[in-house]
C-alpha positions as semicolon CSV with decimal commas, in nm:
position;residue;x (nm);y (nm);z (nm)
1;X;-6,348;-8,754;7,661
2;X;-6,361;-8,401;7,515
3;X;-6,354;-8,277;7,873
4;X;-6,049;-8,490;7,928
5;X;-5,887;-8,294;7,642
6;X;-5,983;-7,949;7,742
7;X;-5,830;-7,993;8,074
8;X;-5,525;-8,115;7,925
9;X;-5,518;-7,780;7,706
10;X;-5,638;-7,586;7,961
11;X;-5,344;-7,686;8,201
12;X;-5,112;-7,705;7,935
13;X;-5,108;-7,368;7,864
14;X;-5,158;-7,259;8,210
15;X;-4,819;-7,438;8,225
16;X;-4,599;-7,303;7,956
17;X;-4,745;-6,958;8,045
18;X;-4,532;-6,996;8,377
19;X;-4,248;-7,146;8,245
20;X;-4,229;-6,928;7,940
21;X;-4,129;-6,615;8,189
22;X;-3,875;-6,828;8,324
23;X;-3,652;-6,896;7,998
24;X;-3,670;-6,526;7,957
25;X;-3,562;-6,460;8,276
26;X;-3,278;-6,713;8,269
27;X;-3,204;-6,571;7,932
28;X;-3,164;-6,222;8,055
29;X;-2,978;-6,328;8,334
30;X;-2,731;-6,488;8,048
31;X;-2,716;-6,206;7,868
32;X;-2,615;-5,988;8,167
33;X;-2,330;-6,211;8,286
34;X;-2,195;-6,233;7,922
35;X;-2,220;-5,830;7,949
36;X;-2,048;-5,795;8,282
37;X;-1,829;-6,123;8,258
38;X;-1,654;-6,051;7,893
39;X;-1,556;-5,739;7,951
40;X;-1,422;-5,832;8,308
41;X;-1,183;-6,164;8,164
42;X;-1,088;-5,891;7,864
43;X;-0,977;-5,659;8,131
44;X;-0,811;-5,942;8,297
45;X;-0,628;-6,089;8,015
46;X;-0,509;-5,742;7,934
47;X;-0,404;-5,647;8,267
48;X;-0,221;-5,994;8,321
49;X;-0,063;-5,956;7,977
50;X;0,023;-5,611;7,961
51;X;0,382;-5,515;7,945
52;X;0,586;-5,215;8,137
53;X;0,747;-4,952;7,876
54;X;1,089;-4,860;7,875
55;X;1,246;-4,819;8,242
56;X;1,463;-4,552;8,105
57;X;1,342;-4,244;7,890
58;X;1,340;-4,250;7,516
59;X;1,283;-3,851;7,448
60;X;1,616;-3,905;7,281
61;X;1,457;-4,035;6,971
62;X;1,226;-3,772;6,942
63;X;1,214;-3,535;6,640
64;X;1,528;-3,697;6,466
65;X;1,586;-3,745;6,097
66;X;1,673;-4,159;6,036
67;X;1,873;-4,243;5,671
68;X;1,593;-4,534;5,584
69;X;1,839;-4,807;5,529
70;X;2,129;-4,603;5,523
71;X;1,968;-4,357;5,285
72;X;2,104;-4,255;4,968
73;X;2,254;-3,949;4,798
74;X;1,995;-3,698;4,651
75;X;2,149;-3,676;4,310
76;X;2,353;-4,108;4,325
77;X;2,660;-4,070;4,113
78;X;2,906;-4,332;4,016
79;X;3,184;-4,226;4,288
80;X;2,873;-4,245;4,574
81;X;2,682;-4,532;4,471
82;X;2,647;-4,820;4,685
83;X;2,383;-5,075;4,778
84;X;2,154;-4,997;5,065
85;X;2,185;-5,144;5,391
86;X;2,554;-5,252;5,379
87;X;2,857;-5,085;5,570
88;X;2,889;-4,828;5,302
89;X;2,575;-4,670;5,346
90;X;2,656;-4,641;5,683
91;X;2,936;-4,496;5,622
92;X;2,826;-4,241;5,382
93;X;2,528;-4,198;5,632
94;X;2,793;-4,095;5,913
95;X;2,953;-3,817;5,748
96;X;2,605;-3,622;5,584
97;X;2,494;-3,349;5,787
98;X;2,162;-3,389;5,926
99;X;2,157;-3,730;5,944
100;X;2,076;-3,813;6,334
101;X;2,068;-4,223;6,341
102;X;2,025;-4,478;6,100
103;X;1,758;-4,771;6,022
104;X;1,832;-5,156;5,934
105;X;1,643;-5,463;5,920
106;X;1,721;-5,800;6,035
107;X;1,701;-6,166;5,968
108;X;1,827;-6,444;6,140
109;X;2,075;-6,651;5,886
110;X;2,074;-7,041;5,943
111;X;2,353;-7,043;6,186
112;X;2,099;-6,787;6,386
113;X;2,321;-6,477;6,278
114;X;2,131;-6,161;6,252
115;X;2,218;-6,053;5,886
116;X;2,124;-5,722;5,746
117;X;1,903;-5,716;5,424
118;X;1,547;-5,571;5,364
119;X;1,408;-5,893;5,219
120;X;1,420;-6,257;5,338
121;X;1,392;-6,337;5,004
122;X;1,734;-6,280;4,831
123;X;1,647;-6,303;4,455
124;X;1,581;-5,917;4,415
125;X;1,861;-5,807;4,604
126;X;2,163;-6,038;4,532
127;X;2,295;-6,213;4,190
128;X;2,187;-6,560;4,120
129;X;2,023;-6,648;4,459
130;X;1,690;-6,726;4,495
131;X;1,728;-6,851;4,830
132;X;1,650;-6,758;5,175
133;X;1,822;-6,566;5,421
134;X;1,740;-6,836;5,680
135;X;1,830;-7,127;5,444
136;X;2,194;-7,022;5,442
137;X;2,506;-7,003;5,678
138;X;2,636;-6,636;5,802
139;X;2,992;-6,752;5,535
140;X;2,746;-6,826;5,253
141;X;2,540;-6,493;5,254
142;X;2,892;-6,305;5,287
143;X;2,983;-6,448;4,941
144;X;2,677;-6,326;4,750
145;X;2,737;-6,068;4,500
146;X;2,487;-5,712;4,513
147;X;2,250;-5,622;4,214
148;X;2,326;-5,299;4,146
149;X;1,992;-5,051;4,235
150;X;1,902;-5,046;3,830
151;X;1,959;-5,432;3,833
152;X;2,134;-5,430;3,502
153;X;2,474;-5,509;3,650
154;X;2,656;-5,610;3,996
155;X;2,872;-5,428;4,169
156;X;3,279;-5,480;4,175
157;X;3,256;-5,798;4,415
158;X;3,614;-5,694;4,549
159;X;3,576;-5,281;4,612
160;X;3,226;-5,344;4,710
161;X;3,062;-5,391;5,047
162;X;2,918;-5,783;5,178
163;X;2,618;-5,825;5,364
164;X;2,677;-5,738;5,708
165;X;2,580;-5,897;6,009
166;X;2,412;-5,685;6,298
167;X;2,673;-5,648;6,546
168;X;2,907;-5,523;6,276
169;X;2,693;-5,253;6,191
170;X;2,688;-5,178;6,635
171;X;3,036;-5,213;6,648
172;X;3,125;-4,957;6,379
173;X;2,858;-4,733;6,554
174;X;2,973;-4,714;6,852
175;X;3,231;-4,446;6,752
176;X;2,971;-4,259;6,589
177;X;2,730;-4,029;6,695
178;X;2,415;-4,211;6,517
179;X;2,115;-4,376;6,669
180;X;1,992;-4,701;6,521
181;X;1,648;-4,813;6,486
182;X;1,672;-5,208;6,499
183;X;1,372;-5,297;6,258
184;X;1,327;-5,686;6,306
185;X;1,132;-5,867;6,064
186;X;1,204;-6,217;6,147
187;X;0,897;-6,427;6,172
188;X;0,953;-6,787;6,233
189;X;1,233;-6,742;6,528
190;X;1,101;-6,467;6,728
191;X;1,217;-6,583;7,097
192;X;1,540;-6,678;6,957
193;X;1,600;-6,340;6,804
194;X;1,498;-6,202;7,149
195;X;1,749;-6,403;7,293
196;X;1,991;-6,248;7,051
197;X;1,867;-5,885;7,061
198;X;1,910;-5,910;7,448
199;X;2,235;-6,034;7,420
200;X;2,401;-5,765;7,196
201;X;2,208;-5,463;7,426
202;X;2,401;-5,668;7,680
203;X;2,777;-5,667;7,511
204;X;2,702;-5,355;7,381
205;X;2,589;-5,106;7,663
206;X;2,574;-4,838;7,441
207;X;2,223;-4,894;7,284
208;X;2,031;-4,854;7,552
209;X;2,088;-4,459;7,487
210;X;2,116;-4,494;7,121
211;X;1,885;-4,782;7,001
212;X;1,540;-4,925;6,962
213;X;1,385;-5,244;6,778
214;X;1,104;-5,225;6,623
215;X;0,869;-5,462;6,441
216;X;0,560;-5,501;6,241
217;X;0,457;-5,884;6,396
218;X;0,397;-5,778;6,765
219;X;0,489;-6,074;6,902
220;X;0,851;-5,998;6,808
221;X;0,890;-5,654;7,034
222;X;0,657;-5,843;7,281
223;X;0,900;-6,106;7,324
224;X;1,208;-5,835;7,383
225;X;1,028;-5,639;7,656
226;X;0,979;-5,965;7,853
227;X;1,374;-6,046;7,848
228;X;1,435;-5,695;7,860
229;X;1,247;-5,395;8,077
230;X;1,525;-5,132;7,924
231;X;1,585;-5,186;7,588
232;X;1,305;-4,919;7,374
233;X;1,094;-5,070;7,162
234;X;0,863;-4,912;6,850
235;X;0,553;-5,082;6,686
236;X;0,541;-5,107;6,299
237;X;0,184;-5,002;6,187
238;X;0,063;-5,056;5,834
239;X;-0,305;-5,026;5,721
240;X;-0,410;-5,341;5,584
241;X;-0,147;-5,538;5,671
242;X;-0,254;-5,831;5,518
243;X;-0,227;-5,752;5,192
244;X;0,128;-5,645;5,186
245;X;0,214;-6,007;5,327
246;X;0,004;-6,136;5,039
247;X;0,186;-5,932;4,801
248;X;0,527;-5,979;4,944
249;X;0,492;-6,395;4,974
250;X;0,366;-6,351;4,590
251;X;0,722;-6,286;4,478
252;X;0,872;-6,544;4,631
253;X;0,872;-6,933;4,605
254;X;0,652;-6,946;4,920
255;X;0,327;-6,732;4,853
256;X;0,083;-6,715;5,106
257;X;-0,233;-6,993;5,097
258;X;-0,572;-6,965;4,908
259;X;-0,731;-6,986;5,182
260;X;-0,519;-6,696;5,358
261;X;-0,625;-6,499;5,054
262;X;-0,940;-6,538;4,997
263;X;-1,099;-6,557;5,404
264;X;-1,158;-6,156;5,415
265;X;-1,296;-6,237;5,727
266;X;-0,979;-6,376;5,936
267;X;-0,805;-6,152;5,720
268;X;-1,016;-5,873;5,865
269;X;-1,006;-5,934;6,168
270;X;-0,623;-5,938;6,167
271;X;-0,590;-5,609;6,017
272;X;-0,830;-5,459;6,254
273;X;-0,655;-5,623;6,600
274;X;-0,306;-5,495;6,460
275;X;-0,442;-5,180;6,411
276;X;-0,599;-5,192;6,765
277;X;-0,224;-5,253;6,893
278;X;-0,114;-4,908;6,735
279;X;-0,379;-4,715;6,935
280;X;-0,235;-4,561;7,297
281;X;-0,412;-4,857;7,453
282;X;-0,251;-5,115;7,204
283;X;0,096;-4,943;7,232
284;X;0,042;-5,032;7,653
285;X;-0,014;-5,337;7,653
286;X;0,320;-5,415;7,410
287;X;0,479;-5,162;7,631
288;X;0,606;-5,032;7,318
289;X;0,747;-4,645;7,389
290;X;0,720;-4,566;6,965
291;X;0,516;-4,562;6,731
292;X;0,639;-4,622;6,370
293;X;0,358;-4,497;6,104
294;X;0,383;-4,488;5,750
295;X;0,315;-4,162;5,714
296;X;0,047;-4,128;5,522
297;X;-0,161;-4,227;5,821
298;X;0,011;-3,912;6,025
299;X;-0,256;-3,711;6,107
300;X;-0,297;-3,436;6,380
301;X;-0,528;-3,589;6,584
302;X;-0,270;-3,916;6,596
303;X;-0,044;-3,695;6,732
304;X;-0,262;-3,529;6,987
305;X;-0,335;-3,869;7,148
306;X;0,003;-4,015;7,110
307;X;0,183;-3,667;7,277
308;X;-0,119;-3,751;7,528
309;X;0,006;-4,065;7,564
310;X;0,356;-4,010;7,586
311;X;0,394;-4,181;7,272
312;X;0,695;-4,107;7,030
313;X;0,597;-4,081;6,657
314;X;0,776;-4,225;6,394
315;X;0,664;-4,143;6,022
316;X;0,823;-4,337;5,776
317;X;0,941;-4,290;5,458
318;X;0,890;-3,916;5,442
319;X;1,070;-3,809;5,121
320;X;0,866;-3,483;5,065
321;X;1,023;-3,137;5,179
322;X;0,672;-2,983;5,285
323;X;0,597;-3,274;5,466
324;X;0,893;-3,343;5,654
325;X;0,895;-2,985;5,773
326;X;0,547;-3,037;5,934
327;X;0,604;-3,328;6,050
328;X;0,930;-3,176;6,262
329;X;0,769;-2,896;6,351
330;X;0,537;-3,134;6,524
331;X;0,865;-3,306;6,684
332;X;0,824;-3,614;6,470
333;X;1,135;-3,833;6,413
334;X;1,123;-3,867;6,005
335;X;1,252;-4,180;5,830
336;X;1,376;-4,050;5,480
337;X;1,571;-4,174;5,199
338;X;1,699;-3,828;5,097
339;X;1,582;-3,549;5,301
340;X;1,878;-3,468;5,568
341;X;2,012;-3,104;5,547
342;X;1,726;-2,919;5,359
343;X;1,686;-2,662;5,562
344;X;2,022;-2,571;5,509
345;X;1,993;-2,544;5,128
């Protein structure tokens, strides 16, 4: 009996001491396919994926000064004060020296108009409305009445300007000199605003010299450069990303979920792939020809490998003189509310 057992034991081991080497083998041989094979369908996926930049060149929106949202007098007055983004900016934007192009931002309405206004969220903007750009018609928005900028009275409803929709801004630019930077923050109808941004290129031939859309959710530039090889596109790169939705969504009657908030981890890992996608290699695979910075992120070595790259810099909203004067010199196009014709001061 006891011999019985020893010669199980004995073979036993003998056994596992010859598979043992095997599981390690087969284990190595895992690990080496997930090394090879991971980066291999990575590089596939981002090959597949990738998008073509802009078929025509876009040095014509290097080094320019942009009025951010039409910009605004250095010293506002009562005879030049008007609400930003509306037709008078513009206006006033068009006849200040220095001023090279203008920026805007753009939500679709509920008809699927693209209405100019900085926030979806109307409450801080507009008189009595604490609505949504999307939850009303194009005629509805155009009767809303402006906040004036120190929000303790409105403007004249009848001498002042109404929310404008996109192609009224193009169409009064056309006989202008300025450039417009098309920043796009719908996020719920992203291939319809394609659709639209393709379409107005299309009427309006003129923007493929004098315009590009940018955006801070990828998918939205993503989604142009697929309908569109030619029209210029810029990325929108913030530094924790995250919480400005947070903090945004938190002033209006939608803010974001608990569980949004409080998962640092997905919310990590979203931060870090969007600031991924405004590295050179990022940038390529949007086929994004811009890059729009806040510009306290500007650095020289950002510019070294985006001039590398054949990347345009965008630094936005560069309201200091000593700054915006580097950042030329370094043939940076500047997105200020105030700074146009300093240099000739």
């Amino acid at each position: 009996m006891q011999g019985d057992i020893q010669f199980w034991i004995i073979n036993g081991l003998t056994i596992i001491l010859f598979i043992i080497p095997l599981f390690l083998i087969v284990s190595y041989i895992i690990v080496i396919l997930l090394i090879l094979i991971i980066p291999l369908i990575i590089f596939f996926f981002y090959s597949y994926f990738s998008l073509p930049k802009c078929r025509k060149s876009t040095n014509q929106f290097k080094n320019l000064t942009i009025a951010h949202r039409g910009g605004q007098p250095l010293i506002p007055s009562n005879d030049n004060d008007f609400p930003e983004n509306t037709m008078a900016a513009y206006r006033w934007a068009s006849n200040i020296n220095g001023v090279d192009g203008i920026e805007l931002d753009v939500w679709l309405s509920r008809d699927h108009i693209p209405m100019v206004n900085h926030d979806g969220y109307l409450e801080h903007t507009f008189v009595n409305c604490k609505q949504f750009i999307s939850s009303l018609t194009c005629d509805e928005l155009k009767q809303l009445k402006y906040f004036k900028k120190n929000k303790r009275d409105i403007y004249d409803y009848i001498g002042c300007e109404i929310i404008p929709t996109l192609e009224e801004v193009i169409v009064f630019l056309e006989s202008t000199k300025l450039k417009l930077m098309i920043e796009i923050k719908e996020t719920h109808k992203k291939d319809e605003m394609a659709k639209i941004i393709n379409d107005l290129f299309e009427r309006h031939p003129f923007l493929y010299d004098r315009a590009y859309c940018a955006a801070f959710h990828p998918y939205n530039i993503y989604a142009i450069r697929r309908l569109n090889s030619y029209i210029p596109t810029a990325f929108l790169l913030v530094s924790n990303i995250t919480t400005t939705i947070i903090r945004n969504a938190n002033q209006t009657p939608r803010p974001c979920s608990r569980f949004f908030i409080q998962n640092v981890i997905l919310r990590w890992m979203i931060d870090s792939f969007l600031m991924w996608l405004g590295t050179p290699i990022g940038l390529k695979f949007l086929g994004a020809d811009l890059l729009c910075i806040e510009h306290r992120l500007v650095s020289q070595n950002l510019l070294d490998k985006c001039k590398k790259a054949q990347i345009i810099v965008c630094a936005w909203c560069v309201n200091e003189p000593e700054q915006r004067r580097w950042l030329k010199a370094n043939e940076v196009t500047v997105i200020t509310d105030t700074l146009f014709d300093i240099e000739g001061k």
